[in-house]
C-alpha positions as CSV (number, residue, x, y, z in Angstrom):
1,X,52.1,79.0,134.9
2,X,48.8,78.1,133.3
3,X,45.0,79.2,133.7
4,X,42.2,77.6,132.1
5,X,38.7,78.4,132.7
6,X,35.2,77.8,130.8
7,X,32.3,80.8,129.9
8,X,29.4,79.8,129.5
9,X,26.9,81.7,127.7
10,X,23.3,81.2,129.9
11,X,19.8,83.3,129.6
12,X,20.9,84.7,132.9
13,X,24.5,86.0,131.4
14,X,27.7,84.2,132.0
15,X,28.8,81.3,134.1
16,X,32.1,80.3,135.0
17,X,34.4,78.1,136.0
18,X,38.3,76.7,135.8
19,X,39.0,73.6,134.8
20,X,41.6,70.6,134.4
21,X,43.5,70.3,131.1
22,X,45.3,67.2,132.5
23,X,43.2,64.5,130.5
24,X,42.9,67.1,127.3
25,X,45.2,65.7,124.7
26,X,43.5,66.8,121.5
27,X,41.3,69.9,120.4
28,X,38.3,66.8,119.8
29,X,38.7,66.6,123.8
30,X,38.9,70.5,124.6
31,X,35.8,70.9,122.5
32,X,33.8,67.4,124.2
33,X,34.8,69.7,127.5
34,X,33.1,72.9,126.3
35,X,30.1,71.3,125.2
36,X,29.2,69.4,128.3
37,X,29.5,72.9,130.1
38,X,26.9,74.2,127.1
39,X,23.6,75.3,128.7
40,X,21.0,74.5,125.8
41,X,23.9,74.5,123.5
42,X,24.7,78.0,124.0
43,X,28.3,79.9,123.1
44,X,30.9,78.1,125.3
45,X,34.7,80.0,125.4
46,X,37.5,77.8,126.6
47,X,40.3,80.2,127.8
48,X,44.3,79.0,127.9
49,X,47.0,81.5,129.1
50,X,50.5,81.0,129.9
51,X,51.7,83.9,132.3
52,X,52.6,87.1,129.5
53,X,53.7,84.8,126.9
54,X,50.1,83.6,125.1
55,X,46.9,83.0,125.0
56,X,44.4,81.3,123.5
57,X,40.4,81.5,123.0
58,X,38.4,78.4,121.5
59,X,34.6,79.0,121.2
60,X,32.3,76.4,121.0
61,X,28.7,76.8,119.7
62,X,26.3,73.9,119.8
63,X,27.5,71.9,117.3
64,X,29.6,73.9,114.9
65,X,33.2,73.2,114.5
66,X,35.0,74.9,117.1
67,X,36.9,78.8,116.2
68,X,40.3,79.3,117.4
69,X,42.3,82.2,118.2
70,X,46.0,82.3,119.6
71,X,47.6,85.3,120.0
72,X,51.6,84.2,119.7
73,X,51.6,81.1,117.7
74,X,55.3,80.5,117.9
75,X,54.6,81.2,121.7
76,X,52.3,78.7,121.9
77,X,54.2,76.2,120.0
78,X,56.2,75.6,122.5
79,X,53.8,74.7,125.1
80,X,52.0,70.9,125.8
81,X,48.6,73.2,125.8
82,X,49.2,75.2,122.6
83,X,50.1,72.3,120.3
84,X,46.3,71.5,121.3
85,X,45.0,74.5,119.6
86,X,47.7,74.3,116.8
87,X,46.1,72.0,114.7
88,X,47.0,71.4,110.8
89,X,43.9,73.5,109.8
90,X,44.8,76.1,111.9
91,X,48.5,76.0,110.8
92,X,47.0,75.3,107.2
93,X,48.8,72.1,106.3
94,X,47.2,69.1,105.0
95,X,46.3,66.8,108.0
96,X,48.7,64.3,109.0
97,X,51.8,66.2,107.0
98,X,53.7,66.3,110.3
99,X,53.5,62.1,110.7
100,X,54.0,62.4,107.0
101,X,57.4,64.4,107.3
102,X,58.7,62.7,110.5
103,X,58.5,59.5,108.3
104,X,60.2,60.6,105.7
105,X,63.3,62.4,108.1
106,X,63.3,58.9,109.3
107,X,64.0,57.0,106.1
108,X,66.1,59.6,104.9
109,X,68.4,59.0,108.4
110,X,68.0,55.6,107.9
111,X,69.5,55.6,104.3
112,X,72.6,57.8,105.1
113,X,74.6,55.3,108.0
114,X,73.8,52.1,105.1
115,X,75.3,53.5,102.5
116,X,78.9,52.8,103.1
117,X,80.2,54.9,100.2
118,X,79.2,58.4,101.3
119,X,81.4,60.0,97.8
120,X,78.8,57.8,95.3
121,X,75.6,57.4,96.3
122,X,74.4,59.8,98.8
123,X,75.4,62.8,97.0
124,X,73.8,62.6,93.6
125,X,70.8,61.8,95.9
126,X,70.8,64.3,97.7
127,X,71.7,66.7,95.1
128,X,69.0,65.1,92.7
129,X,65.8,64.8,95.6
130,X,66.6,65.6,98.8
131,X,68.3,68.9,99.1
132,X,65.9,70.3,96.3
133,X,62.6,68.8,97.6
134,X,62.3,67.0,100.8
135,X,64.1,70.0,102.6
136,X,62.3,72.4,101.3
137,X,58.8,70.5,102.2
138,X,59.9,70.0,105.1
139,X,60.6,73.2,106.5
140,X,57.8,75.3,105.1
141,X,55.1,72.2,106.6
142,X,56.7,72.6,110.2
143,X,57.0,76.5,110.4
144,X,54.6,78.3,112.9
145,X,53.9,81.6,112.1
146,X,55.0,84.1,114.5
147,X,52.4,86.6,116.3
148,X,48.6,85.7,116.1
149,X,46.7,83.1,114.6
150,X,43.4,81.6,114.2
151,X,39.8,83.9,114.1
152,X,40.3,87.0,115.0
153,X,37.0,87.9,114.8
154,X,36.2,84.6,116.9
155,X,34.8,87.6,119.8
156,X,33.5,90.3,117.7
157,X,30.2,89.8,117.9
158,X,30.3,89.4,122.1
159,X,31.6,92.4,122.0
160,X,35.4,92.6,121.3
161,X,36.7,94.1,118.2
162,X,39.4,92.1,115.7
163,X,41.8,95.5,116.6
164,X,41.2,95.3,120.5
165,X,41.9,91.5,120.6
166,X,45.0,92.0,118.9
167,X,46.3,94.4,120.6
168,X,46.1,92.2,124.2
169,X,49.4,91.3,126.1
170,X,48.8,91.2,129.0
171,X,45.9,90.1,131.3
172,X,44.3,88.6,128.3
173,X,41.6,86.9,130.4
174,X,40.7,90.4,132.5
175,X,40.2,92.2,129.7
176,X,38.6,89.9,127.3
177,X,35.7,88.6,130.2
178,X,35.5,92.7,130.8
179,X,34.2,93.7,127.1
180,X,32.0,90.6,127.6
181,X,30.5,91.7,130.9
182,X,31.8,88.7,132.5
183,X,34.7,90.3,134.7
184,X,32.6,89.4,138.1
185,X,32.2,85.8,137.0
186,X,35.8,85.3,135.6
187,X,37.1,86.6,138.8
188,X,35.2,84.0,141.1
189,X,37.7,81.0,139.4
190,X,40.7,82.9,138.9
């Protein structure tokens, strides 16, 4: 079970409200969303939870490139909504090494069933190239850290300390809108 909601930073203190991640395929589109919910291109949060297994916080302000926090990566990693906020920054790989590597698994599957002589060929390959290089690559591009990721200072200055946001489990949301003094507001969309 998901919840998604938006705060938006105002003059008057917070607004809030849930919203849709049906047509959110990318981060691009998650932040498009937080700005057009930007009051005079104030601090927007974008809140994702799955029920006790991760969240994630994405703050918007005006402009600026989007900050990211996750608190389970691997968690995440595993859900349609968290491979938005994993992106190749985040995971710090060079972007595009996942189509890069997908290609390359391809060829490499591609070569095996050809060669009819799998004695010859494919084993001084493999020794030589794959085994030493490709695997290697491979595996250390695709990992996803376990435990938290992203800016863990992405709330500090609203009023939630790097140690408290790590420490969250459970009721992520609750807690977090508390120490921004937007408990009342969160609790109107939840």
């Amino acid at each position: 079970m998901y919840f998604a909601a938006l705060l938006a930073r105002t003059e008057d203190g917070w607004e809030a409200s849930d919203t849709e991640l049906d047509d959110v395929e990318t981060l691009s589109d998650l932040t498009d969303l937080a700005r057009e919910a930007s009051v005079d291109e104030d601090t927007v949060l974008v809140f994702i939870e799955q029920e006790d297994a991760w969240f994630g916080v994405v703050r918007v302000d005006g402009e600026d490139d989007p900050r990211i926090f996750v608190s389970d990566a691997t968690a995440a990693a595993r859900s349609s909504y968290g491979e938005i906020l994993l992106t190749d920054e985040l995971l710090g790989r060079e972007p595009g090494a996942e189509d890069t590597i997908a290609a390359l698994e391809e060829l490499v599957g591609l070569d095996d069933p050809e060669d009819g002589d799998p004695d010859t060929t494919p084993d001084n390959n493999n020794a030589d190239t794959d085994d030493n290089d490709n695997d290697d690559d491979g595996f250390d591009a695709d990992a996803v850290p376990a435990g938290p990721l992203g800016d863990t200072l992405i709330l500090a200055d609203l009023g939630l300390p790097e140690a408290e946001l790590l420490m969250l489990r459970t009721d992520a949301m609750v807690e977090i809108a508390d120490a921004l003094g937007a408990a009342e507001v969160l609790e109107t969309v939840r």
